[in-house]
C-alpha positions in Angstrom: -5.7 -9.9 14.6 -8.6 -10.7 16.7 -11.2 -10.5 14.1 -9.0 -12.5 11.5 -8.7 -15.1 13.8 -12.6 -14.9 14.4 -13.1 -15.1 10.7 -10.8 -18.2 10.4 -13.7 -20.3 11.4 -16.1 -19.2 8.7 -13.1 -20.2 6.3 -13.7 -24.2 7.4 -13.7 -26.3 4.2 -12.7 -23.4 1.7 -9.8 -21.6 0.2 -9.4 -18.6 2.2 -5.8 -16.5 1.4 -4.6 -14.4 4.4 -1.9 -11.8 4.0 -0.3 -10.7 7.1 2.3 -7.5 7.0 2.6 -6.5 11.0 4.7 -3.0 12.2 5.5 -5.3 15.3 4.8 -9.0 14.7 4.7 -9.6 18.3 2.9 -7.2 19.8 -1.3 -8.5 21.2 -4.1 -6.9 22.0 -4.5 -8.3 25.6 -6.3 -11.3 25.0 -5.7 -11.5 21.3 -2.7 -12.9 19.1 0.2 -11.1 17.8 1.0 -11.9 14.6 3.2 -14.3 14.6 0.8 -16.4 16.4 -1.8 -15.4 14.1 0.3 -16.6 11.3 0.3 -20.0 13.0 -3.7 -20.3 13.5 -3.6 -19.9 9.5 -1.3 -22.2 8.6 -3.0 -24.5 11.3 -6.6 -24.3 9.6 -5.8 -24.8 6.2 -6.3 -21.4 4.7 -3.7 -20.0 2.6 -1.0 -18.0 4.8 1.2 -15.1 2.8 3.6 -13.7 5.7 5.8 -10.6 4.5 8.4 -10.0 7.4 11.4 -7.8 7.3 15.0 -7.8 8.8 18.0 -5.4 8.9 20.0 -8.0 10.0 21.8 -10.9 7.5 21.7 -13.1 11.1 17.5 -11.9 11.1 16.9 -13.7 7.5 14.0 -16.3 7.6 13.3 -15.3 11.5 9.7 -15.2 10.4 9.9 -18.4 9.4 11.6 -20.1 12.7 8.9 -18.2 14.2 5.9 -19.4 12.6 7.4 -23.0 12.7 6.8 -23.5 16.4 3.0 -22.4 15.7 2.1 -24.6 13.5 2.4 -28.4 12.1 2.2 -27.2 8.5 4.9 -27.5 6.1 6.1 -23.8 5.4 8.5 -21.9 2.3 10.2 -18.9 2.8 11.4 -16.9 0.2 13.8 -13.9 1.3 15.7 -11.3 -0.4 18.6 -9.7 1.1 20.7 -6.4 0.1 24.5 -7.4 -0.4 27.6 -5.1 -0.7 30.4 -5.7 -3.1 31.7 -8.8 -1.7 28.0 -10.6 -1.2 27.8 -10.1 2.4 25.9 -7.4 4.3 25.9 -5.7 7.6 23.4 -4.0 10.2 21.2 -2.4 8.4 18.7 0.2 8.6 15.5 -1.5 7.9 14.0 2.4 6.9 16.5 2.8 4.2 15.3 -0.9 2.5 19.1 -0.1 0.6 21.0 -0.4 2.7 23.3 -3.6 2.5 22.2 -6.0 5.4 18.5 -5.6 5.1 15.8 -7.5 3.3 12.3 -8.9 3.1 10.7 -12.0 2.8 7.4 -14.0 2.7 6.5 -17.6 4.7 4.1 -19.6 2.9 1.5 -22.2 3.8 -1.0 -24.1 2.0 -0.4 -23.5 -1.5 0.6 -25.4 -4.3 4.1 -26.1 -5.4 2.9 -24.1 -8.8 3.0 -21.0 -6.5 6.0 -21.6 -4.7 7.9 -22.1 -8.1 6.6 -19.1 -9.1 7.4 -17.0 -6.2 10.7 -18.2 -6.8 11.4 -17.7 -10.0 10.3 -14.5 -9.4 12.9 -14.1 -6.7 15.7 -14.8 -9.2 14.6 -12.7 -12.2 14.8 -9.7 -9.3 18.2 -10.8 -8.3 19.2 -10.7 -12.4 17.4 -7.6 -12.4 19.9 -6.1 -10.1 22.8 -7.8 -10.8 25.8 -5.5 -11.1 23.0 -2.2 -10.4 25.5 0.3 -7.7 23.0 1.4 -4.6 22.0 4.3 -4.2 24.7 5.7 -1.9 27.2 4.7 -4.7 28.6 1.6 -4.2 28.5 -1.5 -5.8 26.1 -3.8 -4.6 23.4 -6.9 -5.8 21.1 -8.9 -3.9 21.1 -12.4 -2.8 17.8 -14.6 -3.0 17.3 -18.0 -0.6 14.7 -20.3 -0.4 13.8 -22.1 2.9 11.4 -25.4 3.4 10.5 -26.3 6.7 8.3 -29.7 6.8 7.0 -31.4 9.7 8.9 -34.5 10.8 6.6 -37.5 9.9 
């Protein structure tokens, strides 16, 4: 994290994209940033941020999100996809078994244009049609439920 964080400052004035998937997004190096706080350096400087988080939790959706929006000023989107069971709702998870109903994934975004964003979330729906009435693995009936997030700064 240190050395992205280093390399931030060569970025000044250009379109830098940084793509951050951390094992344990708050775990630092001592006297580096977890990535979380990484995460908000990006958004801060103006480089592209692409944050992919997950959560075995329906409570945990967008967590990244309320994270990364007390690091930085920047308007962020998150775009999360959660397992469902029959009736639409899930449970505790098991984030190892991605299947299970009550886990999911998701991505913050900063500084892109809206073009992305819309196309991120079309591409969020045409995966929720793709599954639509699918039965997971272990049998049962299933689907997954997509939700987009905008967090702007108060002006």
């Amino acid at each position: 994290m240190t050395a992205v964080a280093e390399w931030l400052d060569t970025c000044a004035g250009s379109r830098c994209v940084v793509h951050i998937d951390p094992f344990d997004p708050f775990a630092a190096q001592p006297g580096g940033l977890s990535a979380v706080q990484l995460a908000g350096q990006v958004a801060e400087s103006g480089s592209v941020l692409v944050y992919w988080y997950g959560f075995d939790s329906p409570v945990e959706q967008a967590w990244a999100l309320a994270e990364i929006t007390q690091r930085t000023s920047k308007p962020l989107t998150c775009l999360d996809v959660l397992v469902t069971d029959e009736t639409g709702q899930g449970m505790n998870g098991d984030l190892g078994v991605g299947t299970t109903p009550g886990t999911g994934f998701g991505v913050v975004l900063a500084n892109v244009k809206e073009r992305v964003i819309a196309n991120c979330d079309q591409l969020g729906r045409d995966l929720i049609r793709t599954y639509d009435g699918k039965r997971l693995p272990n049998g049962q009936q299933g689907g997954l439920r997509f939700t987009r997030r905008q967090q702007v700064p108060p002006l």
